[in-house]
C-alpha positions, -999 to +999 in steps of 0.1 A: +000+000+000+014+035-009+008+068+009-002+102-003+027+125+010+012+151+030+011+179-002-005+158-022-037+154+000-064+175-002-062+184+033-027+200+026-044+216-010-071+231+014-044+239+039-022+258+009-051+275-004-063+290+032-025+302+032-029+322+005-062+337+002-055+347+042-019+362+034-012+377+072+000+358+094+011+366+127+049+350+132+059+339+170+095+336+177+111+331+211+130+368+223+162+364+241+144+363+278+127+329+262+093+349+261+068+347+229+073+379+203+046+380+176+043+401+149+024+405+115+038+393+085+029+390+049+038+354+028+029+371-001+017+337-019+042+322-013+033+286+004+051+259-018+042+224-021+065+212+002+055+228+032+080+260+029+063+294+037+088+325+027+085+359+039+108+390+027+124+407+059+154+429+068+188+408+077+189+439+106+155+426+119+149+421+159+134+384+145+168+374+128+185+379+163+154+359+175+159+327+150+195+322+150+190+318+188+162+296+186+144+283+153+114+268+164+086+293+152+049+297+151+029+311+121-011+316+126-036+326+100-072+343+106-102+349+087-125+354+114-152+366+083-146+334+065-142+321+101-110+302+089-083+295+109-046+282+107-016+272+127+015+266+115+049+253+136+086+243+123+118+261+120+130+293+104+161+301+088+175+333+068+181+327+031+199+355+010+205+337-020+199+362-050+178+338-069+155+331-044+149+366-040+142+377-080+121+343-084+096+352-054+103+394-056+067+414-059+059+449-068+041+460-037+079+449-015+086+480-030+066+496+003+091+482+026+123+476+008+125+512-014+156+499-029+140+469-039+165+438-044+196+463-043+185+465-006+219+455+013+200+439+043+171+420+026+168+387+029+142+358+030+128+343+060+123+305+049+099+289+071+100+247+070+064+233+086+063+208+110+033+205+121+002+222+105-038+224+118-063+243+102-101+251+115-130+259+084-162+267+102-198+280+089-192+312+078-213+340+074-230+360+102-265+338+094-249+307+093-226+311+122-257+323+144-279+291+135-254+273+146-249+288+179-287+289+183-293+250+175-263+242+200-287+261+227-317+252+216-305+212+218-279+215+242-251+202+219-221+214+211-220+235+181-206+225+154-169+241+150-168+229+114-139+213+097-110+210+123-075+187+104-042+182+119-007+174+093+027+162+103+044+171+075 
């Protein structure tokens, strides 16, 4: 019997596309006093098949400091609209190879990196999951209310919709 790698499911597919349709993510690393530092980020698209997430940042960045002490980060997605929902753990590494930064490079970096890829201290923040789980509930203010209503009217549980976990 042979067994789907994780990106090939349609779990992962599902997982992928939340990713990307989301886009911000909030990225946890652990500070130098071993406490949890968050902070919004933009993938920009840019979720591969093989479980990599990349993110443009500054090679001066507070969070370099962070991951070459300790690699192990968190990256969580929310839609609370779509009422979607993602974690993501693994490690984190900086990447400054030129090539990787033309092939995934976008427009709209511009904002943030003025000297676009000439930019001395920019760099890629490659992210390699572990670990992934994602939560796809009823959305929709009508929806999400019937469901909240039927769990009180039948005392139930509502229904938290679609909840997966992935080792990848």
């Amino acid at each position: 019997m042979t067994t789907q790698a994780p990106q090939q499911t349609e779990s992962f597919q599902k997982l992928q596309a939340m990713v990307k349709r989301i886009d911000i993510a909030m990225l946890t690393t652990i500070d130098k006093s071993g406490n949890l530092h968050s902070r919004p980020m933009s993938c920009n698209g840019e979720f591969d098949d093989d479980g990599t997430l990349w993110f443009f940042t500054s090679s001066q960045s507070p969070k370099v400091d962070e991951i070459d002490r300790q690699q192990q980060v968190n990256v969580s997605f929310a839609d609370p609209n779509k009422q979607e929902y993602v974690s993501l753990s693994g490690t984190a590494q900086i990447v400054q190879d030129q090539q990787q930064l033309q092939r995934r490079w976008r427009p709209t970096l511009q904002a943030w990196f003025p000297k676009g890829l000439e930019d001395p201290t920019i760099a890629l923040l490659k992210v390699t999951i572990a670990k992934a789980e994602y939560w796809d509930a009823p959305s929709g203010f009508v929806a999400h209310t019937l469901g909240l209503l039927k769990a009180v009217a039948t005392g139930e549980p509502a229904n938290g919709g679609e909840n997966k976990k992935m080792t990848l």
